[in-house]
N, CA, C and O of each residue as an XYZ file, in Angstrom:
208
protein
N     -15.204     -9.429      3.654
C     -14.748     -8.172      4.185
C     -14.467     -7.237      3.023
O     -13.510     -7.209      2.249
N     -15.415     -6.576      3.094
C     -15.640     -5.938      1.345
C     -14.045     -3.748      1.539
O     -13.424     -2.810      1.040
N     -14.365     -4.316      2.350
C     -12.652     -2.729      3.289
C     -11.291     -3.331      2.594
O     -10.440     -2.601      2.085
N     -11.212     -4.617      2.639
C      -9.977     -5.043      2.329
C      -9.418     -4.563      1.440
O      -8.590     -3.718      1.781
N      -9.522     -4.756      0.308
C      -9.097     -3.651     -1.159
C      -8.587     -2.754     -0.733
O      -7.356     -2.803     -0.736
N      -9.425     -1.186     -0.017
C      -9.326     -0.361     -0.169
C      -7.982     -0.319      0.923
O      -6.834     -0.020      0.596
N      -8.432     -0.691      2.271
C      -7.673     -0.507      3.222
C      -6.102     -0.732      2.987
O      -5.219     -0.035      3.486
N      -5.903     -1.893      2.090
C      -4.685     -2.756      1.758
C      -4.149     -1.357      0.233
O      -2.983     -1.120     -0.081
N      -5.389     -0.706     -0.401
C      -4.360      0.475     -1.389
C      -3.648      1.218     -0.512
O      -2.433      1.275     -0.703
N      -4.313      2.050      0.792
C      -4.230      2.894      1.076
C      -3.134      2.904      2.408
O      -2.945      3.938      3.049
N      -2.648      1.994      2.635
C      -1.918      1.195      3.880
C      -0.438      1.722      2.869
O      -0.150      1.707      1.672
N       0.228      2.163      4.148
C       1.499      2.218      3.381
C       1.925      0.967      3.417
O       1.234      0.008      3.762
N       3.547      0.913      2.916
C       4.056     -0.268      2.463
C       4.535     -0.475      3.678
O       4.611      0.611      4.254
N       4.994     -1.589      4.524
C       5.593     -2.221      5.631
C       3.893     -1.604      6.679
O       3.706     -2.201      7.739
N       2.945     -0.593      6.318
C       1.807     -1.190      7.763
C       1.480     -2.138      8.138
O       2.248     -3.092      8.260
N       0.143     -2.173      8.459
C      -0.295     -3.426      9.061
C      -1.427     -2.578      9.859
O      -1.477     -1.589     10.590
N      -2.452     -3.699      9.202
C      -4.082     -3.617      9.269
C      -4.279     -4.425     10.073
O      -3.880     -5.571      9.866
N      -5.086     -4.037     11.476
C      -5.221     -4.974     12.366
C      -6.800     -4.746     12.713
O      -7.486     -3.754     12.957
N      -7.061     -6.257     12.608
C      -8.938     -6.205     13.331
C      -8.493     -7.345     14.274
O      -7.706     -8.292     14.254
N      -9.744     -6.557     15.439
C     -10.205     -7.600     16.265
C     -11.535     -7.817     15.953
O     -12.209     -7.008     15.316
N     -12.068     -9.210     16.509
C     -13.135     -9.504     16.286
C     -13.660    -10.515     16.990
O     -12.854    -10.832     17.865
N     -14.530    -11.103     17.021
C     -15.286    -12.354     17.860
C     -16.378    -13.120     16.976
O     -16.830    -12.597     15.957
N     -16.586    -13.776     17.204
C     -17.979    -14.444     16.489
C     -18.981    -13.961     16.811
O     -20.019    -14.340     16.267
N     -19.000    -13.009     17.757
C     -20.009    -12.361     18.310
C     -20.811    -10.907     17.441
O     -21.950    -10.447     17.519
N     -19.455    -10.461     16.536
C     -19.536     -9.425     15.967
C     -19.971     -9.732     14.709
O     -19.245    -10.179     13.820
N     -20.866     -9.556     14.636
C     -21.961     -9.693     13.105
C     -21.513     -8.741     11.823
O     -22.264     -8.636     10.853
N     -20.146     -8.006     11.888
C     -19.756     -7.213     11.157
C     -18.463     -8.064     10.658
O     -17.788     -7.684      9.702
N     -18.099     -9.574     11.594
C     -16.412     -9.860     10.992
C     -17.470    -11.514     10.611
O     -18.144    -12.292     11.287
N     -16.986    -11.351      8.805
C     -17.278    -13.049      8.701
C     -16.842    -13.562      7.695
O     -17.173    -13.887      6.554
N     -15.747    -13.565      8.597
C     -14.420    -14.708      8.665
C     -13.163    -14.063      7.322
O     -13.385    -13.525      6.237
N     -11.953    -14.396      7.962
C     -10.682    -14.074      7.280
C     -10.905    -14.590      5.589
O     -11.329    -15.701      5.272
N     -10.561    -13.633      4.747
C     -10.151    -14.293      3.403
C      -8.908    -15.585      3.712
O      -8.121    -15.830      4.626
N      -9.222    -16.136      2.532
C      -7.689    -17.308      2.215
C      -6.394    -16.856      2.310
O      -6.276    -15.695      2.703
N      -5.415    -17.454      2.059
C      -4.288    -16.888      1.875
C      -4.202    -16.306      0.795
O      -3.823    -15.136      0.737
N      -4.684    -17.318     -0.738
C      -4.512    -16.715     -1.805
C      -5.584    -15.227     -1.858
O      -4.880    -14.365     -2.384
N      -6.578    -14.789     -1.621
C      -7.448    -13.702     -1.470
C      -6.724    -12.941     -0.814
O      -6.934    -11.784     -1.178
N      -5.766    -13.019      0.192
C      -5.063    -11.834      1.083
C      -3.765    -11.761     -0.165
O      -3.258    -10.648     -0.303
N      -3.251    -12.850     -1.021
C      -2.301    -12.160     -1.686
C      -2.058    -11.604     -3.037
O      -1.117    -11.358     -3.791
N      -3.680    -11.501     -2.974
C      -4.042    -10.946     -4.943
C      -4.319     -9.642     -4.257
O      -4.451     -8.741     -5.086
N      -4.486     -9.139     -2.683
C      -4.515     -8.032     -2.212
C      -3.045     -7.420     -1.654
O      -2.863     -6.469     -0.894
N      -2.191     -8.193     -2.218
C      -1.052     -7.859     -1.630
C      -1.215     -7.754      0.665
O      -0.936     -6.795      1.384
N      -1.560     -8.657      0.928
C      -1.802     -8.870      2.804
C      -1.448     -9.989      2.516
O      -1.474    -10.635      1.468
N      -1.070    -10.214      3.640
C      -0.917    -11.543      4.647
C      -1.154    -11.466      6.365
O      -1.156    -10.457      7.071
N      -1.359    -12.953      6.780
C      -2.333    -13.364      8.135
C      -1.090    -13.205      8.946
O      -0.269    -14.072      8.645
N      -0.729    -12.489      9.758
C       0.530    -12.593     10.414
C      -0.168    -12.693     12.101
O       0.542    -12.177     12.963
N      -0.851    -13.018     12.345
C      -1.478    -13.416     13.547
C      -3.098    -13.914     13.649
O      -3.934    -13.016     13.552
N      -3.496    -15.066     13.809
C      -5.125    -15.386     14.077
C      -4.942    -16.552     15.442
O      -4.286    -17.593     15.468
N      -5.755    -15.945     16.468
C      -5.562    -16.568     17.382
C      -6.201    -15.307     18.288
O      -6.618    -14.197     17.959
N      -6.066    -16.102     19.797
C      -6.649    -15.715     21.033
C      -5.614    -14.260     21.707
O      -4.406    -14.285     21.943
N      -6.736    -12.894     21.918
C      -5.616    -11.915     22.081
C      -5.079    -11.290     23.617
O      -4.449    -10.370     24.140
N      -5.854    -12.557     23.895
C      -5.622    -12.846     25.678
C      -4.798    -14.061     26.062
O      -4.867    -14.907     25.170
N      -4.029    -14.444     27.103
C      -3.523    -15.360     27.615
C      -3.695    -16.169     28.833
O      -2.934    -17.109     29.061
């Protein structure tokens, strides 16, 4: 996810960057690590199903 960088400069401090996605979507492939989300300063604060 080559956005991350930028999205994560430009995000104020306390936002929060939210994607949805599916396997279906040929544009999402697949979450960075933890350590990759925290040399970007992010973290995973939800991955899971956004239905119940």
């Amino acid at each position: 996810m080559d956005y991350f960088p930028e999205a994560a400069r430009i995000t104020k401090k306390g936002g929060e960057i939210v994607i949805n996605g599916t396997s279906n979507n040929k544009y999402l492939r697949g979450i960075p690590n933890e350590t990759e989300l925290a040399r970007m300063g992010l973290r995973l604060k939800y991955n899971g199903s956004l239905t119940d």
